[in-house]
C-alpha positions as CSV (number, residue, x, y, z in Angstrom):
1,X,147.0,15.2,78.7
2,X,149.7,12.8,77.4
3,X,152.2,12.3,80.8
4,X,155.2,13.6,78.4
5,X,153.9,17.1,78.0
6,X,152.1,17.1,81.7
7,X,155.4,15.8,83.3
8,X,156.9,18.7,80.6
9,X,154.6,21.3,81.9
10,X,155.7,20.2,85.9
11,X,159.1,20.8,85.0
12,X,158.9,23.9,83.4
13,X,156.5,25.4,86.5
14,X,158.8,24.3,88.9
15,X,161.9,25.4,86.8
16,X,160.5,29.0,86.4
17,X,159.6,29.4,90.0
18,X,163.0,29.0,90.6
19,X,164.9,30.9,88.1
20,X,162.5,34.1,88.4
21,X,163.7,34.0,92.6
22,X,167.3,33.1,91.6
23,X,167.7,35.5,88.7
24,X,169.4,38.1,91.0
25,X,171.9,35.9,91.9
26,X,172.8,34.6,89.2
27,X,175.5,36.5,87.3
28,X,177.4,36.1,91.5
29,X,176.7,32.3,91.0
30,X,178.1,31.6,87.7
31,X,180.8,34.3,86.9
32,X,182.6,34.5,83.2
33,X,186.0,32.1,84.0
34,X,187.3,34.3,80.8
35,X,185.9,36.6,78.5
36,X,183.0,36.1,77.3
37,X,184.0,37.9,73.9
38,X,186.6,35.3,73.5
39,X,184.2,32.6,74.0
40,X,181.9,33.9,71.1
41,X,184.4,34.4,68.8
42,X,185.5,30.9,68.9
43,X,182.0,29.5,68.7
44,X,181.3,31.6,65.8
45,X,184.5,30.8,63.8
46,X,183.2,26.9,64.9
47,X,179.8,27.6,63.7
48,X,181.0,29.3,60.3
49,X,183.6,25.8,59.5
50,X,180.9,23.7,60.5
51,X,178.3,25.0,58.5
52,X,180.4,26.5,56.2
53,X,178.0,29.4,55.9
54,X,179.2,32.6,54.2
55,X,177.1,35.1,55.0
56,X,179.4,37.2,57.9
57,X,175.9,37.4,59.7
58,X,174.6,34.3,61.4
59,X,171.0,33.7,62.4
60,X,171.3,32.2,66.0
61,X,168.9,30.9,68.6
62,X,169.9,30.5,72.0
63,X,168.0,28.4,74.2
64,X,168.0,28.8,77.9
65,X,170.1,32.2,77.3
66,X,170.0,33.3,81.4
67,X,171.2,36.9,81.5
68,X,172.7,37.1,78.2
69,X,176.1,35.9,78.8
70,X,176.4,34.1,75.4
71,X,173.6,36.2,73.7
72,X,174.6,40.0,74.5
73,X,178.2,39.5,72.8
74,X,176.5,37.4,69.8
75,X,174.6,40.5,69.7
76,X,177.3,42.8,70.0
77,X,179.6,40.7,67.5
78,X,177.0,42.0,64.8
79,X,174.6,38.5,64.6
80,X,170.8,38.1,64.1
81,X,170.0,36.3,67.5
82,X,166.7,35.5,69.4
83,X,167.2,34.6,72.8
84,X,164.5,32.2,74.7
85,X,164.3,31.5,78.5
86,X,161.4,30.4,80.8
87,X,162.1,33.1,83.2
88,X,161.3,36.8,83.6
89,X,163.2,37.6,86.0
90,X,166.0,36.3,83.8
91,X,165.1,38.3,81.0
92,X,164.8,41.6,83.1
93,X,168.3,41.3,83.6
94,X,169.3,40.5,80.4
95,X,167.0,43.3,79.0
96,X,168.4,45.8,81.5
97,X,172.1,44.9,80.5
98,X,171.4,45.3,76.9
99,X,169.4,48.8,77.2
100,X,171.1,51.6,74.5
101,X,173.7,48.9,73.3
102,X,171.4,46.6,70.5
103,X,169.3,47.2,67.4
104,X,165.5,47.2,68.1
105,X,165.0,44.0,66.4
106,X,166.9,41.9,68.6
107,X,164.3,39.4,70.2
108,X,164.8,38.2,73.9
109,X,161.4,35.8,74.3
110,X,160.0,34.7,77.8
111,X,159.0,30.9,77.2
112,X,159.1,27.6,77.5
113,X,160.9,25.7,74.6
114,X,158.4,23.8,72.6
115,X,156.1,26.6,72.7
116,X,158.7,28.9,71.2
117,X,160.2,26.8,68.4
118,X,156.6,26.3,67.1
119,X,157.4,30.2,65.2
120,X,160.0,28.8,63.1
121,X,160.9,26.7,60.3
122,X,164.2,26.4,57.9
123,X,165.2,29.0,60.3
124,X,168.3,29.4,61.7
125,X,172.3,28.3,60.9
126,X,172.7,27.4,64.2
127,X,170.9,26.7,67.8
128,X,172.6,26.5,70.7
129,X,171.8,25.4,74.4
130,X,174.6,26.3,76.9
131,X,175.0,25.9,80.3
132,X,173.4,22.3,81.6
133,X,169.5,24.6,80.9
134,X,168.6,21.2,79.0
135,X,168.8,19.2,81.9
136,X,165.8,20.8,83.1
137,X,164.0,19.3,80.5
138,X,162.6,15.7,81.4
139,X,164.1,13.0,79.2
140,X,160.8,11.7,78.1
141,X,160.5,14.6,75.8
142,X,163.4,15.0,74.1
143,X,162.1,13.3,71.2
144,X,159.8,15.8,70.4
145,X,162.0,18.7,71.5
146,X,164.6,17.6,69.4
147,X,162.6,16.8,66.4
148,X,160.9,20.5,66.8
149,X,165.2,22.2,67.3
150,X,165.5,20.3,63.8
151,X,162.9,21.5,62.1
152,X,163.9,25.3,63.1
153,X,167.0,24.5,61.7
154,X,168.3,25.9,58.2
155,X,169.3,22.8,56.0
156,X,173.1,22.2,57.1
157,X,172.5,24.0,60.4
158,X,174.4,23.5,63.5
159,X,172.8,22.0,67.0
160,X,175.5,22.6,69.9
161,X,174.2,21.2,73.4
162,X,176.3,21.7,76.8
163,X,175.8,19.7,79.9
164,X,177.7,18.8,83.2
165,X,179.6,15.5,83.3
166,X,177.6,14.0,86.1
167,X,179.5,10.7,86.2
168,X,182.8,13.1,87.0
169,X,180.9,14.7,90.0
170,X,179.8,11.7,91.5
171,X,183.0,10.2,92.0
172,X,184.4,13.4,93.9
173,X,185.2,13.1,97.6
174,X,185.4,15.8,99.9
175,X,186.9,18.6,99.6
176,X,187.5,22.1,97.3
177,X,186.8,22.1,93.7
178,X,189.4,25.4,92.8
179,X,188.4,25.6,89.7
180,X,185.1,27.3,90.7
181,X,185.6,27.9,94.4
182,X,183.3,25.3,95.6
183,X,183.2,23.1,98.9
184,X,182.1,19.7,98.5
185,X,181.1,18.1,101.6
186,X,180.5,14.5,101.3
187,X,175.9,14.3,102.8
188,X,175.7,10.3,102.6
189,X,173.7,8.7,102.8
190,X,171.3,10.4,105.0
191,X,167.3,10.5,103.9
192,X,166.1,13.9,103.1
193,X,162.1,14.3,103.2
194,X,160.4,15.5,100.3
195,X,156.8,16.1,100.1
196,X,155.8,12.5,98.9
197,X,159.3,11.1,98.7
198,X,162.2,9.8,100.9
199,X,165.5,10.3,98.6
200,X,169.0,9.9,99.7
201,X,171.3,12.5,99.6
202,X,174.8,11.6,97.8
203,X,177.0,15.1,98.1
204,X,176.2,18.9,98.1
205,X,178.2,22.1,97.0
206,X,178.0,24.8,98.6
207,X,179.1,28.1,97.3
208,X,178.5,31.9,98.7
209,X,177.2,34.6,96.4
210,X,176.1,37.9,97.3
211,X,174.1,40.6,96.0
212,X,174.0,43.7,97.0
213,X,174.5,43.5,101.1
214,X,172.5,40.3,100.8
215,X,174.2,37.1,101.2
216,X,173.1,33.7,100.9
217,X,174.9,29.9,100.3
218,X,173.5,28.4,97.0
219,X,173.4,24.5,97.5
220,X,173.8,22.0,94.6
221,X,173.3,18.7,95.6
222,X,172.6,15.4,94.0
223,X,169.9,12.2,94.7
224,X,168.4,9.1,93.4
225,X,165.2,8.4,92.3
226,X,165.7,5.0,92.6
227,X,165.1,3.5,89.3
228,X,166.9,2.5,86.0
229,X,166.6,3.8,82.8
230,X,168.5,1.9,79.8
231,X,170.7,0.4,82.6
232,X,171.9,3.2,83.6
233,X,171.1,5.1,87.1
234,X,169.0,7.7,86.4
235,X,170.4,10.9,88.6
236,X,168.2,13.9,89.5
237,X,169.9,17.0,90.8
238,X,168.0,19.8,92.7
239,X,169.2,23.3,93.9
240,X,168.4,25.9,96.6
241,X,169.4,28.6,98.8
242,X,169.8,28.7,102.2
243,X,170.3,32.3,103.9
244,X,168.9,31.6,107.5
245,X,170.7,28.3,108.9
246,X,174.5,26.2,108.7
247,X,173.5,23.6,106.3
248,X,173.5,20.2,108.1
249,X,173.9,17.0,105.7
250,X,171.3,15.2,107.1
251,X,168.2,17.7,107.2
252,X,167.9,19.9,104.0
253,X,164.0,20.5,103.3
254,X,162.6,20.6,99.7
255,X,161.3,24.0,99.2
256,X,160.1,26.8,96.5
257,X,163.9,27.5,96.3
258,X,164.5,24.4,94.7
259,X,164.5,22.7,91.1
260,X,164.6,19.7,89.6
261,X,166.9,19.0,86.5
262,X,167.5,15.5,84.6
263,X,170.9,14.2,83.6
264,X,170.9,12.2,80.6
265,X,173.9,10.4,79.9
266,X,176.2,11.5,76.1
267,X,175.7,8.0,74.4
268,X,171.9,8.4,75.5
269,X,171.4,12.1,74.4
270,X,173.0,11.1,70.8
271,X,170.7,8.0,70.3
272,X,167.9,10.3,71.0
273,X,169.3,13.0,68.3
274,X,169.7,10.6,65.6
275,X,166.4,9.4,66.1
276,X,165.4,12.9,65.4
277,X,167.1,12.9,62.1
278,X,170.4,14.4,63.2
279,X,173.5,13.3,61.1
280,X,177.1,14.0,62.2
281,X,176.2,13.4,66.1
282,X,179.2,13.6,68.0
283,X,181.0,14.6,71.4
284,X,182.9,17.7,70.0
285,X,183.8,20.9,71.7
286,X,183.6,24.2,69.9
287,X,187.3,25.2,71.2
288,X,189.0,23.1,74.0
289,X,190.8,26.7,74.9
290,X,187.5,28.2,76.2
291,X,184.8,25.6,75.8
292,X,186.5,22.3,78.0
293,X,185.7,18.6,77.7
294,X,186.9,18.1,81.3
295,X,183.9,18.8,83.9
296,X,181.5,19.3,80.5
297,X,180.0,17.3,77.5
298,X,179.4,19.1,74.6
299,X,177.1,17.1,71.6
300,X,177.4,18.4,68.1
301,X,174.4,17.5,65.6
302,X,174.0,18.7,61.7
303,X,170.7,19.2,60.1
304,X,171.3,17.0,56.5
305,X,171.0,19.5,53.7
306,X,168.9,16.8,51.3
């Protein structure tokens, strides 16, 4: 197997394992900070100007779509829209939310990416990935994902991808984050044992969510693979939960809790869009009122029409 897609097919194991476990927590772990109705309302108006497509109902793909938080009021709004994410557990949730509300064609598919843009061609006005779910996708195949998004795309479609500004988080110190409620405790270093791997710890967040009577502390933290990339440090960030122990800095074990995602870096991520055949690549948010440029990148790509 070429080590792209078998380093691709690692990722997306490892990524599913986790999201099926953490799908009940999610919704607790990353609230709406407004409404969500809001939200898609702007990114439709966006997505209409940009594209400037006519029809009042747009043909959308949402990759990575969690729960639904973007894709049940795209739904709602009146839109065509096919939702795509790895896990099932996700997608019970999601499908549970939606029951009685949606028309019957409304498609909500469990798979990995590349497998599922292989359906369509000349497709859709626009394709969004929201949420940092592209960092969980290695950088060495974002060539070929990228090239597959744009040939899904309708001629003069729309790409909108979100990430987390890594470079913003590693330059915090200790301390509270109150714009989402977080602690973060300064970890390094300190070498944390992996299964083949020593890796130092640079920082963790920790933050509580509940469900039901059940609590647990979810734990972001960051580490180095220790190589370079472009010239630029390459930065790996892994989560878990933790629902038996305190959290000490210095001993947090790998485990089937935990994932693995990739942070690529804006002028990186555009390079690799142009080279897809992207025009129009650009850091652009879809409304600075509810989409923010502060502790998030968001990359804007057209689909030429000739």
């Amino acid at each position: 197997m070429d080590a792209r897609y078998d380093e691709y097919s690692r990722a997306v194991a490892e990524t599913k394992v986790f999201y099926d476990k953490f799908a009940l927590y999610y919704d607790e772990f990353v609230p709406p900070k407004e409404s969500r109705t809001d939200r898609v309302d702007s990114l439709v108006a966006y997505i209409k100007k940009k594209t400037s497509c006519s029809n009042e109902r747009l043909r959308l793909l949402e990759l990575g779509c969690g729960t639904g938080s973007y894709t049940i009021p795209l739904v709602q709004s009146g839109h065509d829209v096919i939702g795509v994410d790895i896990s099932d557990g996700m997608r019970e949730i999601g499908i549970k939310k939606m029951e009685g509300r949606f028309p019957p064609d409304f498609e909500y598919i469990t798979s990995d990416w590349l497998s599922a843009l292989q359906k369509w061609r000349n497709e859709f006005d626009c394709i969004l990935c929201i949420g940092n779910s592209l960092s969980h996708n290695p950088p060495s195949i974002l060539p070929t994902l990228f090239s597959d998004i744009f040939n899904a795309l309708k001629p003069g479609g729309l790409l909108i991808l979100n990430g987390r500004r890594i470079e913003r988080e590693l330059d915090m110190i200790d301390g509270v984050d109150t714009s989402q409620g977080e602690t973060c405790r300064s970890g390094g270093p300190a070498r944390v044992q992996g299964k083949e791997l020593q890796i130092v710890l640079r920082f963790m967040f920790m933050t509580k969510v509940a469900h039901l009577q059940e609590e647990k502390t979810a734990i972001t933290f960051y580490t180095y693979d220790n190589y370079e990339r472009d010239g630029r440090r390459f930065v790996c960030h892994r989560m878990l939960l933790d629902d038996s122990r305190t959290v000490e800095s210095n001993s947090i074990p790998y485990d089937s809790w935990a994932t693995k995602t990739y942070f690529i870096f804006e002028d990186q991520l555009i390079r690799v869009l142009e080279g897809a055949g992207f025009s129009g690549v650009r850091e652009e948010s879809p409304d600075e009122n509810h989409f923010r440029m502060e502790k998030n990148w968001y990359v804007v790509a057209e689909k030429p029409i000739a």
